[in-house]
C-alpha positions as CSV (number, residue, x, y, z in Angstrom):
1,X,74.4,113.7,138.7
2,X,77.8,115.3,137.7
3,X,77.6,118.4,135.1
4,X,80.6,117.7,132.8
5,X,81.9,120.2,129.7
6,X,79.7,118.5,127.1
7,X,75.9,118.2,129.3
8,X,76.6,122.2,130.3
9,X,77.1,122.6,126.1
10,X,74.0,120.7,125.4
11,X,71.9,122.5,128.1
12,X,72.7,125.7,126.5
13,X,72.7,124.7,123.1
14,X,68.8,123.7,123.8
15,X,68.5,127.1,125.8
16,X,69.5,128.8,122.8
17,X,67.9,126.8,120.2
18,X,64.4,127.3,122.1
19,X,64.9,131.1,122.9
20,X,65.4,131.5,119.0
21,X,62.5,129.2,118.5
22,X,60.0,131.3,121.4
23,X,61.2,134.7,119.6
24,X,60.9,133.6,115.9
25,X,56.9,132.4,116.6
26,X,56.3,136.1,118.6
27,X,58.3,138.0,115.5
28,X,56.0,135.8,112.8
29,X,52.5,136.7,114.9
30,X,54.0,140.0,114.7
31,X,54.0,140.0,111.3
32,X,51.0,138.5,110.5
33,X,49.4,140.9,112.8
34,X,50.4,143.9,111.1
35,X,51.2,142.9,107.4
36,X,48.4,140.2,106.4
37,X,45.6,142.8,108.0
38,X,44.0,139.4,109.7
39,X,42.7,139.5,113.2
40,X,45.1,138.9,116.3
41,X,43.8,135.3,116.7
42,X,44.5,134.2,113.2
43,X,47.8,136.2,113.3
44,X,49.0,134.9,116.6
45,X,47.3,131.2,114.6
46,X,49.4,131.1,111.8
47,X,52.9,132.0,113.3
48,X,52.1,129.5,115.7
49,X,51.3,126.8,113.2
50,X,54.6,127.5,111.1
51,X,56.5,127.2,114.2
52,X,55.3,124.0,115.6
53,X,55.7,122.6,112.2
54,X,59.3,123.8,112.6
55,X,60.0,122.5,115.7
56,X,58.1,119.2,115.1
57,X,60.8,118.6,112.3
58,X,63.7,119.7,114.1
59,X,63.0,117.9,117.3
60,X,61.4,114.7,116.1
61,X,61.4,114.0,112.5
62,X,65.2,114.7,111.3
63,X,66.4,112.4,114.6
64,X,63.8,109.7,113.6
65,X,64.6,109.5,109.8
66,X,68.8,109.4,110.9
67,X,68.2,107.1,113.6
68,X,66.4,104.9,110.8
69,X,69.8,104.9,108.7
C-alpha cells in the first residue's frame, strides 16, 4: 500500500474531524455536569447522546442520502 498526497489528507482530515468530535462530547459532559446540576452519569449521558447523534449523521446518514441522488 503506497501513501499518496490525497490518502495522507484524508487520514488527517478524519484525525482531526474525530479529535474535535472526542473533545466536543468531554466539553458538553462538562457542561451538563456543572450547569444542569444533574448527576455525573446523566451529565456524562446526555453529551454523549448528542454526540453520537452527531456523528451518526455525519458519518452515515448525509453519505447515504447523497449516495441516493
Amino acid at each position: 500500500m503506497i501513501l499518496t498526497i490525497d490518502k495522507i489528507k484524508n487520514i488527517l482530515r478524519k484525525i482531526f474531524f474525530y479529535f474535535i468530535l472526542w473533545t466536543g462530547m468531554v466539553l458538553t459532559s462538562m457542561f451538563f455536569d456543572k450547569f444542569t446540576k444533574i448527576s455525573d452519569e446523566d451529565g456524562y449521558l446526555a453529551g454523549l447522546i448528542i454526540w453520537l447523534f452527531l456523528i451518526f449523521i455525519i458519518e452515515f446518514l448525509i453519505p447515504f442520502i447523497k449516495s441516493r441522488n
